[in-house]
C-alpha positions as CSV (number, residue, x, y, z in Angstrom):
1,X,1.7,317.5,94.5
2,X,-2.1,317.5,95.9
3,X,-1.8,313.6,96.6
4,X,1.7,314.6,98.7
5,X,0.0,317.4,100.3
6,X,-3.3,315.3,101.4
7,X,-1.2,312.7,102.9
8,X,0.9,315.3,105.4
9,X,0.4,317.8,107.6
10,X,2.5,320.7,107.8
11,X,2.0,323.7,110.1
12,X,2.9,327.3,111.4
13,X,2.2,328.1,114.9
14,X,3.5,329.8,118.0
15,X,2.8,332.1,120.6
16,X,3.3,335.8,121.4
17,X,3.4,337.3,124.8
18,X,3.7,340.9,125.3
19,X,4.1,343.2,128.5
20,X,4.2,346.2,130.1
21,X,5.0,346.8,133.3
22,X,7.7,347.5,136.4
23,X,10.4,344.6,136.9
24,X,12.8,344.6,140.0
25,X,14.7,341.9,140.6
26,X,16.5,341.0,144.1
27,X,19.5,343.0,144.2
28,X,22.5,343.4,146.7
29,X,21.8,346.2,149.6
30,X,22.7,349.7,148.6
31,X,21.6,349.1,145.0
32,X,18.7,349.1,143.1
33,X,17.9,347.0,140.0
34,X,13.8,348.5,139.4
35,X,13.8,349.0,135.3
36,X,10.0,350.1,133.9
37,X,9.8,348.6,130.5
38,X,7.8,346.3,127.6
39,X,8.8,342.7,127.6
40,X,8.3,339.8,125.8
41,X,7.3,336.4,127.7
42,X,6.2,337.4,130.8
43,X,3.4,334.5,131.1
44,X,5.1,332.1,128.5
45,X,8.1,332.9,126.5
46,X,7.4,333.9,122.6
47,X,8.2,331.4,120.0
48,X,7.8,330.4,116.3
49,X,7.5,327.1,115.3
50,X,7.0,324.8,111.7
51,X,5.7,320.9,112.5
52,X,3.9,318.5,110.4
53,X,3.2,314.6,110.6
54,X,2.7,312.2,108.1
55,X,0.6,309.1,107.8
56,X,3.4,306.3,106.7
57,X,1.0,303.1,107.5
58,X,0.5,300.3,109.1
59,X,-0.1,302.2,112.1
60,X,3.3,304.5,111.7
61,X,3.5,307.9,111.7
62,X,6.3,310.4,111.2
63,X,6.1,313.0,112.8
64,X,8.3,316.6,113.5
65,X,8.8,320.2,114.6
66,X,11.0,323.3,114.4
67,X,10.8,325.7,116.4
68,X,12.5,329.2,117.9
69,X,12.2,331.4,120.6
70,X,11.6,335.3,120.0
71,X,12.1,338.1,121.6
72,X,8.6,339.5,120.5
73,X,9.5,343.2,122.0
74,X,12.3,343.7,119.7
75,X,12.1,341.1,116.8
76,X,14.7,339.1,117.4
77,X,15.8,335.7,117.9
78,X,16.9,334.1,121.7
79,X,18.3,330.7,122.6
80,X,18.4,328.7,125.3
81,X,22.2,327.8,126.7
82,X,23.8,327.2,123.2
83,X,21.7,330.0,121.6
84,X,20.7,328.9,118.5
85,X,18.5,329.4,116.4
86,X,15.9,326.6,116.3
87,X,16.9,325.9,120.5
88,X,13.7,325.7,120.9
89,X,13.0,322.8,119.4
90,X,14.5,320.1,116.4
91,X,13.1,316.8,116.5
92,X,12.1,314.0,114.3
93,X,10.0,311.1,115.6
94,X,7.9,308.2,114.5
95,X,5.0,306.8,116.3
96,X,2.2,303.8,116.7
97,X,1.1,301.9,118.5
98,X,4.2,301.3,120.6
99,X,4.2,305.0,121.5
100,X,6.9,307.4,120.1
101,X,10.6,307.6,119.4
102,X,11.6,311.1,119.2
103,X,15.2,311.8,118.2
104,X,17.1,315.6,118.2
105,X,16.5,318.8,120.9
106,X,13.7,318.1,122.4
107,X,11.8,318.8,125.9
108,X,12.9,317.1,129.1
109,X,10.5,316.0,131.9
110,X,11.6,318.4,134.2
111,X,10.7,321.4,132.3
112,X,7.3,319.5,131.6
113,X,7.0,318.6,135.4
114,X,7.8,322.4,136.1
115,X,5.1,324.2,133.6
116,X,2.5,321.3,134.7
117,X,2.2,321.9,138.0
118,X,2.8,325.4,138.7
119,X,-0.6,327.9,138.4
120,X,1.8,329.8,136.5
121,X,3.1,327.6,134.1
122,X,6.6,327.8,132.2
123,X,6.3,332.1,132.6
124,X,10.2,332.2,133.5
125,X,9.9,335.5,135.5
126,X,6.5,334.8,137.6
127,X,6.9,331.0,138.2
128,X,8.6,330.6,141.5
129,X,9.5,326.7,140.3
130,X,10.8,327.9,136.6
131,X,12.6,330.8,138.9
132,X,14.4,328.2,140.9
133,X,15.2,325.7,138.2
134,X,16.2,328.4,135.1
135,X,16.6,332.0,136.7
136,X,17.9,332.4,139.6
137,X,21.4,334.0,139.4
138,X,23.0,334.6,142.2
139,X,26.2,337.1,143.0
140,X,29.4,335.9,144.9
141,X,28.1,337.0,148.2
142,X,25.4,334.2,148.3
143,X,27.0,331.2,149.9
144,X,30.1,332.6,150.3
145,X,31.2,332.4,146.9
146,X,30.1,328.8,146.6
147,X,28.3,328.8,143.9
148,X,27.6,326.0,141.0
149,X,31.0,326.4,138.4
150,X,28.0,327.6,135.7
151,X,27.3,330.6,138.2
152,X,23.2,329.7,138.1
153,X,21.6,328.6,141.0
154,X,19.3,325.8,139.4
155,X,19.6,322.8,137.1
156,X,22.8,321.9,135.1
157,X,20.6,321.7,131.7
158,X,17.8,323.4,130.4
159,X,14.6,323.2,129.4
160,X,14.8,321.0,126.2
161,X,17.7,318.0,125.9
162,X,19.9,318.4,122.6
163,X,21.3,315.0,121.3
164,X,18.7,313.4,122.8
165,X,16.8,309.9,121.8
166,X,13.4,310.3,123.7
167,X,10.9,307.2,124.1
168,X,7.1,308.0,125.0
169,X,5.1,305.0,125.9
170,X,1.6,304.9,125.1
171,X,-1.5,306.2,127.1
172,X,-2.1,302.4,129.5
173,X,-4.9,303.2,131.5
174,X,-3.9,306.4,132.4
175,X,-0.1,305.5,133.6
176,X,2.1,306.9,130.9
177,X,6.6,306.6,130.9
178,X,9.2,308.3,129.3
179,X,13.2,308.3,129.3
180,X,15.6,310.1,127.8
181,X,19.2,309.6,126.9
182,X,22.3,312.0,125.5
183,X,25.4,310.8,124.7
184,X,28.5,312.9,126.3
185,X,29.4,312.9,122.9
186,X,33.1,313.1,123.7
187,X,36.0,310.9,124.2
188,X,37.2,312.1,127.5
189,X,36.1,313.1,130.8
190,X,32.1,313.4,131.8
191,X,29.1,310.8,132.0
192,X,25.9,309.9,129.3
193,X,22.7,311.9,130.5
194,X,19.9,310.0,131.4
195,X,16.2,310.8,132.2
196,X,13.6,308.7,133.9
197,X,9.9,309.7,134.2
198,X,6.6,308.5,135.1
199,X,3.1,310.1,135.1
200,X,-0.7,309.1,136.0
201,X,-3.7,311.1,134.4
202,X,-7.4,310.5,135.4
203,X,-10.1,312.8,135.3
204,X,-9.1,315.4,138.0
205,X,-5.7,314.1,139.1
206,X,-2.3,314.6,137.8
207,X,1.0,312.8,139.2
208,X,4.4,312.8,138.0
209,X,7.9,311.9,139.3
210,X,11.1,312.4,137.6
211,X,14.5,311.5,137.5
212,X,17.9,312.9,136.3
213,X,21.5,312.1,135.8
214,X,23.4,314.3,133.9
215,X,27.5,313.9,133.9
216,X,28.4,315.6,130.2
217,X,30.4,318.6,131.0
218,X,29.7,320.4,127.7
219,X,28.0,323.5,125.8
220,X,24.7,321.9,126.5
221,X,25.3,320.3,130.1
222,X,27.5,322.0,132.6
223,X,27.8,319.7,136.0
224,X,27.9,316.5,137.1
225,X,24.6,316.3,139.0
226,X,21.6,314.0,140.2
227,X,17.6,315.9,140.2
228,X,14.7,314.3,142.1
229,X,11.1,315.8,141.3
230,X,7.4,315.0,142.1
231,X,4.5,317.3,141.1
232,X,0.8,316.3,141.6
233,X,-2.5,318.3,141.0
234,X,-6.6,317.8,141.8
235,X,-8.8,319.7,140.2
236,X,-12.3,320.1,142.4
237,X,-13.7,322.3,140.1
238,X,-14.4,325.4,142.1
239,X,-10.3,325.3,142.6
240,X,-7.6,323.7,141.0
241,X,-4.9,322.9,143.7
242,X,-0.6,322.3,142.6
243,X,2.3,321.1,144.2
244,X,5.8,320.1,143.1
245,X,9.2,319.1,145.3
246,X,12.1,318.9,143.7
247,X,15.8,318.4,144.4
248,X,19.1,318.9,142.9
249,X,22.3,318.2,143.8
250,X,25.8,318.9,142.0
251,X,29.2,317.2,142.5
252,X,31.7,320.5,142.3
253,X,34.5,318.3,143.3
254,X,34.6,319.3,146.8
255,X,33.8,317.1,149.7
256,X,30.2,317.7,149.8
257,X,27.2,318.0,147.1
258,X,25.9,321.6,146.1
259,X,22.5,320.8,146.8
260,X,19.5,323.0,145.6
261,X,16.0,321.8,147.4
262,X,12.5,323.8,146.0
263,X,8.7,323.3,146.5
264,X,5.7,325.7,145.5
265,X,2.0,325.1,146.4
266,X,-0.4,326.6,143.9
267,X,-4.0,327.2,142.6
268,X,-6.1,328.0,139.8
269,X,-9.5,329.3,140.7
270,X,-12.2,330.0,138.4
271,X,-14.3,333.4,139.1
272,X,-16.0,333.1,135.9
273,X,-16.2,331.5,132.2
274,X,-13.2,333.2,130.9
275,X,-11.6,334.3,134.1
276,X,-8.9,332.7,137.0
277,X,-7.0,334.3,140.2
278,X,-3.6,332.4,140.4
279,X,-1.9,332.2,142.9
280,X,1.6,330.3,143.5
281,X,4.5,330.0,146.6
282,X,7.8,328.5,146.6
283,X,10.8,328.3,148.7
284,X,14.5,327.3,146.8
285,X,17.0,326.5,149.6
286,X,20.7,326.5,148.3
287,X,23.3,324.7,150.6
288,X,26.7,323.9,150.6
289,X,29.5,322.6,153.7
290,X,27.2,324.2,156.4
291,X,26.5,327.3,154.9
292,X,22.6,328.0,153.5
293,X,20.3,330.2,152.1
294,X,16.7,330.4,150.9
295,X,15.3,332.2,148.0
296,X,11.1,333.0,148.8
297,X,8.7,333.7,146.1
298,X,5.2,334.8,145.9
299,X,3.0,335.1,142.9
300,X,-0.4,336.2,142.5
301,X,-2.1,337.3,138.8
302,X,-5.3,337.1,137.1
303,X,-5.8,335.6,133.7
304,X,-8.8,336.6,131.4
305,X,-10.1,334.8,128.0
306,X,-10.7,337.0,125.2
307,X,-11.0,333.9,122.8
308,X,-9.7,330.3,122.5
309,X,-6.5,332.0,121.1
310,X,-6.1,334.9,122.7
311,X,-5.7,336.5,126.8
312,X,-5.0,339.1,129.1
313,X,-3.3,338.9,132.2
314,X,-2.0,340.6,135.0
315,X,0.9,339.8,137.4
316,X,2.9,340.3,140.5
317,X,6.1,338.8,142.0
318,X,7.6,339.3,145.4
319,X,11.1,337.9,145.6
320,X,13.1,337.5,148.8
321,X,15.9,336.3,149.9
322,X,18.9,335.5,152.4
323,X,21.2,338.7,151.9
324,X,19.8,340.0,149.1
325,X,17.2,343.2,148.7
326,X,13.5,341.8,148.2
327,X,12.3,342.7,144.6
328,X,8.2,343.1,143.4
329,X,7.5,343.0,139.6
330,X,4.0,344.2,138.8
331,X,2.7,343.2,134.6
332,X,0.0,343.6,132.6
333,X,-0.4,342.0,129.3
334,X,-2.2,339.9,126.1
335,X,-0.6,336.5,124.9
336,X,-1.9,335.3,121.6
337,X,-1.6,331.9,120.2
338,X,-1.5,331.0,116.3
């Protein structure tokens, strides 16, 4: 048993995020959507998770991870679309030399492209990217009616790719490539899913550019659609500067594409040793057979150092939009990493 356990590596870790603060969201005219309350994941959405990695040799490694979103306010679990329990994450993989193979639910590059290069990483409420790609919900009035058949403005998957086979190269110089494929996983009727992407890392400067085809029509991919993104970053020290561009668009068997095109500009700057201003603004334009509309976000927050493990933070959100009542949420709270 102590030989087994010196040869692997198993862990628990995770994060908690807690909040307090005033959260309005846009809302049609006449109504009012303002709710005053504690939330979990306001910076970075809570989760549990169980890894490890074991030395098999010759160069191999096997390597995995478990892992669920909370809802840290209330103790209980949340899911991404298909709600399960471990949604989060449930991979295996095995690595060298070659790079990795990494086979179950695991992330996809446009959720990594999204946290990367946004000051405010994958915070689902304060992010205007992550707000565009995973939040936005939209009522009928918006577009007309034309909305994507899953009724969420944004990308036909989420955040993490279930059924996937994922292969990481290795770090060449700074140039690094993935792609990721999931079976439809059904006899009739939609298309594989496929993912392309391609980064360079070098001292200060961070590029990526992605690709997407997704054609299942299932619990775990609900459109036949095409996504375009590039995100880049510089780091000059006094300031950290962000950009991204991304663009989706979704065949809903009419005679044009529903087409969803975002950008946000960002920075990180440094006021001390522990402490940074953030500040982040993005535009999602939704079109479809002549008719448009755009949904504006600005963020601005500070985040403060306690420890390696542990911050406080404070937020605000303005949301506008085409038709819709502008909404500001306003947070305070500590995020603690294990």
């Amino acid at each position: 048993a102590l030989a087994g356990a010196a040869q692997a590596d198993v862990k628990a870790y995770g994060t908690l995020d807690m909040s307090f603060g005033s959260f309005e969201s846009l809302h049609e005219k006449g109504t009012d959507s303002r709710v005053t309350a504690v939330e979990s994941g306001a910076m970075m959405t809570s989760y549990i998770g169980f890894g490890g990695s074991e030395d098999l040799g010759g160069g191999l490694k096997a390597e995995f991870a478990l892992e669920s979103f909370i809802n840290a306010d209330t103790g209980k679990a949340s899911g991404n679309i298909n709600g399960d329990f471990w949604s989060r994450a449930s991979w295996l993989a095995v690595g060298g030399s070659f790079g990795r193979v990494i086979v179950g639910q695991y992330d996809n590059a446009f959720f990594t492209q999204g946290w990367s290069y946004s000051a405010f990483g994958s915070s689902m409420p304060i992010s205007p990217t992550m707000n565009f790609y995973y939040s936005d919900a939209f009522s009928t009035s918006a577009l007309s009616g034309n909305l994507p058949p899953w009724g969420v403005a944004g990308l036909a998957f989420d955040t993490g790719w279930s059924n996937s086979i994922t292969y990481e190269s290795p770090n060449l110089s700074g140039f690094t490539f993935s792609a990721q494929y999931a079976p439809k996983e059904t006899s009739t009727g939609g298309k594989d899913n496929y993912t392309l992407s391609g980064a360079y890392n070098a001292g200060p400067l961070s590029v990526m550019l992605n690709y997407a085809r997704v054609g299942a029509d299932n619990a775990f991919y609900l459109a036949d659609q095409k996504v375009f993104g590039l995100g880049a970053s510089y780091d000059f020290g006094v300031v950290k500067v962000l950009g991204q561009y991304g663009q989706a668009k979704t065949d809903i068997g009419a005679p044009e594409d529903w087409k969803l095109t975002t950008y946000e500009l960002g920075a990180v700057v440094p006021v001390s040793e522990a402490g940074a201003v953030l500040v982040a603004y993005g535009e999602g334009k939704y079109s479809f057979m002549g008719d448009s509309f755009k949904h504006r976000v600005l963020s601005l927050g500070y985040d403060h150092k306690l420890s390696k493990r542990t911050d406080v933070y404070a937020a605000f959100k303005n949301d506008a939009a085409t038709s819709f009542e502008a909404g500001q949420t306003f947070a305070v709270g500590i995020r603690h990493n294990f």
